[in-house]
C-alpha positions in Angstrom: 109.4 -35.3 -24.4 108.9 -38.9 -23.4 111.0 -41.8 -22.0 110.0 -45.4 -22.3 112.7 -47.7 -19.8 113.0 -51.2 -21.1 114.0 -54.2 -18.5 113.0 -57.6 -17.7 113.9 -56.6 -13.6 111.3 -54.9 -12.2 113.1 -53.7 -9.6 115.5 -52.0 -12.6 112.7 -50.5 -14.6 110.3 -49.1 -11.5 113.3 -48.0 -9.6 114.7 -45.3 -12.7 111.0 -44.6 -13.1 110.2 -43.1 -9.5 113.6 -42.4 -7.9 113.6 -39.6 -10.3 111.1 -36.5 -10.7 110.9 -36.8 -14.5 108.1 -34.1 -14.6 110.3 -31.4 -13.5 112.7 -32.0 -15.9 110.3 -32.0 -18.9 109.9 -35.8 -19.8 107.4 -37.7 -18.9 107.8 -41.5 -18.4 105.8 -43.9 -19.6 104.7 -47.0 -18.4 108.2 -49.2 -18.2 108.3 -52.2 -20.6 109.4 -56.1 -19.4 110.9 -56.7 -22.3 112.1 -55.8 -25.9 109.7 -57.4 -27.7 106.4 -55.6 -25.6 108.3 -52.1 -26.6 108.2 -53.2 -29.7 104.7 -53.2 -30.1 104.1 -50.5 -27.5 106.7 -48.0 -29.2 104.4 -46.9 -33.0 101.3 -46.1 -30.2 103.0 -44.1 -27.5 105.8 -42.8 -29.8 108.9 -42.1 -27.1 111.3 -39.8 -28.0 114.3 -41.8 -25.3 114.5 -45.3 -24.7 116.4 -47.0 -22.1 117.1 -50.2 -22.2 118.9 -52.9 -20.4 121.6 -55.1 -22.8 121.0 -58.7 -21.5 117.3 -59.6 -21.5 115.2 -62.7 -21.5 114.2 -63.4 -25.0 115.4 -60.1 -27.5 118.5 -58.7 -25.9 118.9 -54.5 -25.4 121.6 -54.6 -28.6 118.9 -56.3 -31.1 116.1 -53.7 -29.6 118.4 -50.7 -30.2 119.6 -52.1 -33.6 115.7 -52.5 -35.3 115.3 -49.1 -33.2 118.1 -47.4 -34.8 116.9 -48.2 -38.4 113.0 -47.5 -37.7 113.7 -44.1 -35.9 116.9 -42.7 -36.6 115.9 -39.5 -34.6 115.1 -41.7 -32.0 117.4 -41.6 -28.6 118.8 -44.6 -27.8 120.4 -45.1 -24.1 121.3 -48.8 -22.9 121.9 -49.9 -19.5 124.6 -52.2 -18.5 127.3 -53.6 -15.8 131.1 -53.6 -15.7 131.5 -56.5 -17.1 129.9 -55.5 -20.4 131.5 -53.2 -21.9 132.6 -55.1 -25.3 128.6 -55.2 -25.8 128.8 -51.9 -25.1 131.6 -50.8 -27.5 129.4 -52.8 -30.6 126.3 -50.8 -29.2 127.9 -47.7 -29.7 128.9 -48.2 -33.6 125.6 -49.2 -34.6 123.7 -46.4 -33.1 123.1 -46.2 -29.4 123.6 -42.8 -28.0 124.6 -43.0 -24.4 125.2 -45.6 -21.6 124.6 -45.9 -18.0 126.1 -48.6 -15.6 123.0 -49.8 -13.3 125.0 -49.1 -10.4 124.8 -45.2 -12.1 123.6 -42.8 -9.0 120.2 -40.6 -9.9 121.9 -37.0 -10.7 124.1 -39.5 -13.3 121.0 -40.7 -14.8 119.2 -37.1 -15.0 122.5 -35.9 -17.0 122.7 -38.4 -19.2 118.8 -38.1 -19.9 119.4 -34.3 -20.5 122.1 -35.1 -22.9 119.6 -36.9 -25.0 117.0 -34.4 -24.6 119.4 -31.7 -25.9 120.4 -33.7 -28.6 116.8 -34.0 -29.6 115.7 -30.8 -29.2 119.4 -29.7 -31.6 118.0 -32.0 -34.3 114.3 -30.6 -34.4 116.2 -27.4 -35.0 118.3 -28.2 -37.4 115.3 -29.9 -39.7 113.3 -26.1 -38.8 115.6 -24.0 -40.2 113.3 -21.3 -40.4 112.0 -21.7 -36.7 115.7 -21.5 -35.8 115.4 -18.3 -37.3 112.0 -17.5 -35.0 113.4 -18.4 -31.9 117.0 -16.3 -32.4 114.0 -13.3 -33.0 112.4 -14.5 -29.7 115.2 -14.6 -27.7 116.7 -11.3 -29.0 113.0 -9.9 -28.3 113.1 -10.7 -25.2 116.2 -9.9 -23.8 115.2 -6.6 -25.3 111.8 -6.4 -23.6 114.0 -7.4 -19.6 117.3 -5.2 -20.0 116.1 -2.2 -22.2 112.4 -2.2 -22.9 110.7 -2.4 -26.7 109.8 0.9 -28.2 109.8 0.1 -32.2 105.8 -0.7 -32.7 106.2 -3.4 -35.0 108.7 -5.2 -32.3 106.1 -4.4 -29.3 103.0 -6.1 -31.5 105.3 -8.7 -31.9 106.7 -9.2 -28.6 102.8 -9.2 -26.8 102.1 -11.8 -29.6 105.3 -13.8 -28.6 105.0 -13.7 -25.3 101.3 -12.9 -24.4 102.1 -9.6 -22.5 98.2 -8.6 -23.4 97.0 -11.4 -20.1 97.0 -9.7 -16.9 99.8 -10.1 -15.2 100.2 -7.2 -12.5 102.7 -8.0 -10.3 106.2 -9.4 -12.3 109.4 -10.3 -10.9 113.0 -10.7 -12.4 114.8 -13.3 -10.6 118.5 -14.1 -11.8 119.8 -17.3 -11.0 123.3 -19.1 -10.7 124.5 -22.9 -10.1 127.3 -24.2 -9.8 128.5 -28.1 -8.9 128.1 -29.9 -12.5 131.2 -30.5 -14.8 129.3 -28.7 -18.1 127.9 -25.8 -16.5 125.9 -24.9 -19.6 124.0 -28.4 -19.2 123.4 -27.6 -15.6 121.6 -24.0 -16.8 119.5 -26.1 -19.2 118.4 -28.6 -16.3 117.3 -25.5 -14.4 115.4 -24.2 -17.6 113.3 -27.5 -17.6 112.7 -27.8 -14.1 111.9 -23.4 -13.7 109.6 -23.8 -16.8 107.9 -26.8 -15.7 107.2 -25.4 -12.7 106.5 -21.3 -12.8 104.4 -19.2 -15.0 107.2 -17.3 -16.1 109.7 -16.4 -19.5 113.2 -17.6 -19.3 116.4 -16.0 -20.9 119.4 -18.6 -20.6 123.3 -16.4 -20.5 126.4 -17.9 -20.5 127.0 -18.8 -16.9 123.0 -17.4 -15.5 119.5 -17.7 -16.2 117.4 -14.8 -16.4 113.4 -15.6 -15.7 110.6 -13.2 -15.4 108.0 -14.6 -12.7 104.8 -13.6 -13.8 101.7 -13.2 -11.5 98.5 -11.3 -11.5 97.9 -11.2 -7.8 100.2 -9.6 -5.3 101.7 -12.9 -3.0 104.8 -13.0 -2.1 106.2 -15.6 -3.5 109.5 -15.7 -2.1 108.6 -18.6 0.2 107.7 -20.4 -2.7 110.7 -19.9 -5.0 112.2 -20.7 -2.3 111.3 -24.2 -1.9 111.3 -24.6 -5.7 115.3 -24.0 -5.5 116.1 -26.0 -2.7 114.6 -29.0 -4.0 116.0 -28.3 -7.4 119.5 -27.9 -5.2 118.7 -31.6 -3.9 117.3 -33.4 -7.6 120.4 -31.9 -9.5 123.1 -32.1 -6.9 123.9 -28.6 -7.2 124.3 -25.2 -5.4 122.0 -22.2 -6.8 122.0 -18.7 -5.7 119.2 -16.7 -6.9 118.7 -12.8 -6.9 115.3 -11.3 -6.7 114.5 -7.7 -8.3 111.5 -5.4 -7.5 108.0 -6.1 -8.3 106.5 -4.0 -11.3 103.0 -3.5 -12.7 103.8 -4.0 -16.6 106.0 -5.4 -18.9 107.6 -2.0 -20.0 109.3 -2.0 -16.4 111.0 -5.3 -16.7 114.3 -3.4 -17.0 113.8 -1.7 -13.6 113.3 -5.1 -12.0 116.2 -6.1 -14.4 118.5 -3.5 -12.3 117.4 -4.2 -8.8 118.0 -8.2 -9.5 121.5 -7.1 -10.9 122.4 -4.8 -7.8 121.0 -8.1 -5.7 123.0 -10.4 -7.4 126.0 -8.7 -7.4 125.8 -9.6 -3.5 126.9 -13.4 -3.8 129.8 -11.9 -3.6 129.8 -11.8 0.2 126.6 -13.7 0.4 127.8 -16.9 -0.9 127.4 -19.5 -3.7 124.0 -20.1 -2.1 120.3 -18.7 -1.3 117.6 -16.2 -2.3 118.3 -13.0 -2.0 115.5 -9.8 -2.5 116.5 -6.8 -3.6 114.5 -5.8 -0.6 116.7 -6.8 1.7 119.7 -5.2 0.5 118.3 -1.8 -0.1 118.7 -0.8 3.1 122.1 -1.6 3.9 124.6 1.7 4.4 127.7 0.1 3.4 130.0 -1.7 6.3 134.3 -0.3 7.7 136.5 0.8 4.7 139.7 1.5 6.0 141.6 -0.6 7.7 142.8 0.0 11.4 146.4 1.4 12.3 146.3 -1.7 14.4 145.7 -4.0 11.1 148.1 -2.5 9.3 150.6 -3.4 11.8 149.3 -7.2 11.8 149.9 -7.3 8.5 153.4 -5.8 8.4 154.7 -8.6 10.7 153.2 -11.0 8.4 154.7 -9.8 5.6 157.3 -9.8 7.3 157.8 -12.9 8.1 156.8 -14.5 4.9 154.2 -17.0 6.6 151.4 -17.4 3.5 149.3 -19.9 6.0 149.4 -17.1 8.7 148.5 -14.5 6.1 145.2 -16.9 4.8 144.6 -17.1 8.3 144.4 -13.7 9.4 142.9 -12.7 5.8 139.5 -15.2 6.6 139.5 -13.7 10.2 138.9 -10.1 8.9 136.7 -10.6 5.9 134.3 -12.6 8.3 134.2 -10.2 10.5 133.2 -7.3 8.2 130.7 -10.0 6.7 128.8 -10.0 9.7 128.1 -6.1 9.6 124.7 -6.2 8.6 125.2 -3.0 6.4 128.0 -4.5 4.3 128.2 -4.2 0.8 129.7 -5.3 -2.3 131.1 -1.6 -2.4 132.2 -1.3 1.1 133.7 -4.6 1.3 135.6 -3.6 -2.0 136.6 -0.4 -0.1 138.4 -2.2 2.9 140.0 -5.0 0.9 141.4 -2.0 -1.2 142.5 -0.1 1.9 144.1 -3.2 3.7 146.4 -3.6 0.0 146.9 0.0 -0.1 148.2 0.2 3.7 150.3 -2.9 2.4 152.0 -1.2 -0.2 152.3 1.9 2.2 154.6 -0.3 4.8 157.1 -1.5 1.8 157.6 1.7 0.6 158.4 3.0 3.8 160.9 -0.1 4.6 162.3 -0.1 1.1 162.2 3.8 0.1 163.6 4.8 -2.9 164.1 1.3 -4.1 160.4 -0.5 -4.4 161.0 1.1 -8.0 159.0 -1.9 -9.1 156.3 -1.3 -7.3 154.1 1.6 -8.9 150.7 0.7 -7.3 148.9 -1.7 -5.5 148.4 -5.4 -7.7 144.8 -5.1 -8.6 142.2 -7.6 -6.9 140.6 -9.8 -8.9 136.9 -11.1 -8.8 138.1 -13.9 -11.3 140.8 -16.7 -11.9 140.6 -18.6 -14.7 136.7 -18.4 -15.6 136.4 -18.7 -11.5 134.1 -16.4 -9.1 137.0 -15.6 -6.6 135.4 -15.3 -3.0 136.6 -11.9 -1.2 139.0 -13.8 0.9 140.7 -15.6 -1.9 140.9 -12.4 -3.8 142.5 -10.7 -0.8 144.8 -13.6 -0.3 146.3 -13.6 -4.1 146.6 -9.8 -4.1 148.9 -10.3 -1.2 150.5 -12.8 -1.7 151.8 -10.5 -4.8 152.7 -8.0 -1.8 154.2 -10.5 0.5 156.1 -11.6 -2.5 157.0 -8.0 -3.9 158.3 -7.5 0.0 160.8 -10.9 0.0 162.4 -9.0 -3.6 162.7 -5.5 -2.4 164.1 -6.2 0.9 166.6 -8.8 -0.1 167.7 -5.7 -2.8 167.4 -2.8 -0.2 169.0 -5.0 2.8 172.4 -4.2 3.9 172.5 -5.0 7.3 170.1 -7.9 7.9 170.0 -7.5 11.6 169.8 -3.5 11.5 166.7 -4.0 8.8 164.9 -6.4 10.6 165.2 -3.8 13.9 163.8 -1.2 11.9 160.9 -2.9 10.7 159.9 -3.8 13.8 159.8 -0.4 15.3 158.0 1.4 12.4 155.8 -1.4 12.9 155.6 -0.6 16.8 155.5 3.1 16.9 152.2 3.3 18.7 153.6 1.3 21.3 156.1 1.7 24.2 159.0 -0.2 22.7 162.2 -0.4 24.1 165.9 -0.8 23.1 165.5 -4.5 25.2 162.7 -5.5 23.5 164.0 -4.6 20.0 167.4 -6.3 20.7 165.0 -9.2 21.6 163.4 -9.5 18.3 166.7 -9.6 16.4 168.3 -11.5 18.8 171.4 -9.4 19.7 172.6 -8.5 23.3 171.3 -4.9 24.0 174.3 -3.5 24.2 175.9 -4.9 21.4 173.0 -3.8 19.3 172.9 -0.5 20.3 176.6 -0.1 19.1 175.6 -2.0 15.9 172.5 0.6 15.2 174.2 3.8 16.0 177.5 2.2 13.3 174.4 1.0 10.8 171.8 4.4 10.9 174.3 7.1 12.7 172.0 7.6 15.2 171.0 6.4 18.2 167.8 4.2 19.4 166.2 7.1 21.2 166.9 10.1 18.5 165.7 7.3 15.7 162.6 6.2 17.0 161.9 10.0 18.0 162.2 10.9 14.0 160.3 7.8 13.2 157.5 9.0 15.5 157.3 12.9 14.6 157.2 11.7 10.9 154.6 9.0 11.3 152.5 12.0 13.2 153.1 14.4 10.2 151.8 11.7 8.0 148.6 11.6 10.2 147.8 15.3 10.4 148.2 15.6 6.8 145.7 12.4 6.0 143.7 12.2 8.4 141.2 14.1 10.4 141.9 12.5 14.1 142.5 14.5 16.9 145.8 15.9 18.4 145.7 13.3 21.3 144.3 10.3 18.9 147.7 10.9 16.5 149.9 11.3 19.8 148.8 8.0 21.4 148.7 6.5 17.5 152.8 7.3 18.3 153.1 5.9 21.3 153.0 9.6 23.1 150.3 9.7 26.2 151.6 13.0 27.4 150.5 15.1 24.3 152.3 18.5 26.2 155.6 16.4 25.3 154.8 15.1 21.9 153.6 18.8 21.0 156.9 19.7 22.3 159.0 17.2 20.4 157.3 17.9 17.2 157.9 21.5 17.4 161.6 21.0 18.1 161.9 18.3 14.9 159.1 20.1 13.1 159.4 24.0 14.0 155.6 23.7 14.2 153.2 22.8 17.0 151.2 20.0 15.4 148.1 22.4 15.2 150.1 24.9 13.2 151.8 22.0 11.1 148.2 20.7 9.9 146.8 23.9 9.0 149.4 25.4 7.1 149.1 21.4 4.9 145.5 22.2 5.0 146.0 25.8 3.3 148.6 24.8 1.0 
């Protein structure tokens, strides 16, 4: 593909011609032109497939160039150049032919779209006038996705495929990378800038999805080249204005085990969801990993209770981003355990409104699902945390305003089933729902018909039951988990609620 700029500035024409690295993206530029009429004579020689040229000229102006242009080769790309105060020439351009326009004030990753645009366009029409190599490259394509996820057994396809893509030169050492980008307004265009550049660049055979590019490196020495790919992205990052993540598979000695470098890439890639939008990653260095916390703390659960509680979505995106970082610095962490504790933390969510609403969260049969996507977007781990509960937060707000009958009384209780595990007093209680101690006490006893101490006893002895049943901690752990050091005198309280020591309690749960 070639490019011949047209200007009478030289500053203009030599500045489009090396600001840019038109070699990676599959055009080469000629030699620019000073005016219309020297293209004219230079254009039958070198035969561009793009020109650009500048509207107002000394002698033949841009429009005249474009219109003899237009009607000498109508497959011909035709770009023009202009300023602001142009744009009626640019309007009369447009009808009689020219395909794009650039302002000369346009910044570099402006130009390089707009230049891709035009290659596309090309490339479109040399397929529609080759029907029958459309035809050929649908069977090449279909080959070789074959050849990467599944393997070719059929012998006619495999002669066909080592003819296609010349599997019968050595190549002992090839690679599947898979790569995403992101940061362009037509993300298909962005994947077909990548294409150019990655073919231009690396020995390698490139299958282009809807939102990723799949390429098999090819090489017939071991090297690792991970150094080097990664150089080529970062300064593909910096010529297209863009942010690429790439995932790495294994290494394999023949073309019949592309699809087990396939698989590794996939298990690599599927990291960028804690990794980020950006990097390299090898499936090397994720192999290893044993998987990072799943459940979520007693502790945690609590936090996020009072949050729900109180209704505060800035607090809740706060504490969200303060727990999914820290489980992203585990260097064992992965997309499954990461999955594991966000699923625990809505889980242990749901857990406190039942408890707070009972019988009435009737609307709530499970845990809202968390999504990876919104709207066609990769949702981050934090932001899919933070929509799943704000569903939660908001399921809480209905539920509660059904269930509550005494608002003060409600808000007490909450705050001691969220408190078990600590020494909490009638005071402190009466504190948080701002009532005079004795006036509350009166108030809960009317409200619950019991008093502080027998209620938060029952609330403790049941939370404890709930623990021996689910869990495997130890007789101390789940006495201090209910605010009980002196595990003699919890073991005695749960008997006299229960009619079971705790040790009894969990085995006969464990045998039925």
């Amino acid at each position: 593909m070639k490019l011949l700029i047209v200007d009478d500035e030289m500053i203009i024409r030599t500045g489009i011609q090396q600001v840019i690295d038109w070699q990676a993206l599959g055009i080469k530029a000629l030699m620019p032109a000073a005016s219309a009429e020297e293209a004219l004579e230079r254009i039958p020689v070198e035969q561009p497939n793009i020109v650009l040229t500048d509207i107002r000229m000394t002698g033949m102006s841009g429009l005249e160039l474009a219109s003899i242009l237009h009607r000498q080769y109508p497959s011909m790309e035709i770009v023009i150049l202009s300023g602001y105060d142009d744009f009626g020439y640019v309007q009369q351009a447009l009808r009689e032919g020219v395909s794009d326009y650039l302002l000369k004030t346009s910044r570099p990753e402006e130009i390089i779209k707009t230049m891709l645009k035009a290659k596309q366009r090309i490339a479109d029409h040399l397929a529609e006038q080759k029907r029958g190599s459309l035809s050929d490259h649908a069977l090449r394509t279909q080959l070789l996705e074959q050849l990467i996820k599944e393997g070719v057994k059929e012998a006619h396809l495999l002669t066909q495929s080592v003819q296609q893509f010349k599997l019968d030169e050595p190549s002992s050492y090839d690679q599947l990378m898979i790569i995403h980008a992101t940061g362009w307004e037509d993300p298909a265009l962005l994947l077909f800038a990548i294409h150019n550049v990655i073919g231009e660049t690396l020995p390698c055979h490139i299958l282009v999805g809807n939102d990723h590019i799949l390429v098999v490196l090819r090489s017939p020495t071991e090297m690792d080249q991970q150094g080097y790919l990664r150089q080529v992205l970062e300064r593909m990052e910096r010529m297209l204005k863009c942010t690429i993540f790439a995932a790495l598979g294994t290494k394999v000695p023949h073309y019949s085990s592309w699809p087990d470098s396939y698989k590794s890439a996939m298990q690599a890639f599927e990291y960028r969801t804690i990794a980020g939008d950006r990097g390299l990653l090898n499936y090397s260095d994720i192999i290893v990993r044993k998987g990072g916390r799943t459940v979520c703390s007693m502790e945690e659960e609590a936090e996020l209770a009072a949050i729900l509680v109180k209704g505060n979505r800035a607090e809740l995106h706060v504490w969200i981003n303060q727990k999914i970082t820290s489980q992203l610095q585990d260097e064992q962490v992965t997309p499954e355990s990461i999955q594991a504790y966000m699923h625990s933390i809505m889980i242990s969510g749901y857990r406190f409104i039942e408890r707070v609403c009972g019988s009435n969260a009737h609307s709530m049969t499970a845990p809202p699902p968390i999504r990876k996507h919104k709207q066609g977007i990769h949702l981050s781990p934090e932001q899919a945390l933070y929509d799943a509960c704000c569903h939660l937060m908001d399921s809480y707000r209905q539920q509660s305003s059904e269930h509550r009958g005494n608002s003060y009384v409600e808000q007490a209780i909450i705050y001691i089933r969220n408190h078990l595990h600590t020494g909490i007093t009638l005071q402190q209680v009466a504190r948080e729902v701002h009532l005079n101690p004795n006036h509350f006490s009166e108030v809960f006893k009317r409200e619950t018909g019991q008093n502080y101490i027998d209620f938060i006893t029952r609330e403790r002895i049941e939370r404890a039951s709930e623990l021996l049943k689910a869990s495997e901690m130890k007789i101390s752990q789940v006495a201090r988990a209910v605010g009980y050091e002196d595990i003699k005198y919890f073991s005695q309280l749960f008997k006299k609620l229960k009619g079971k020591t705790p040790t009894e309690y969990r085995s006969l749960q464990s045998s039925n």
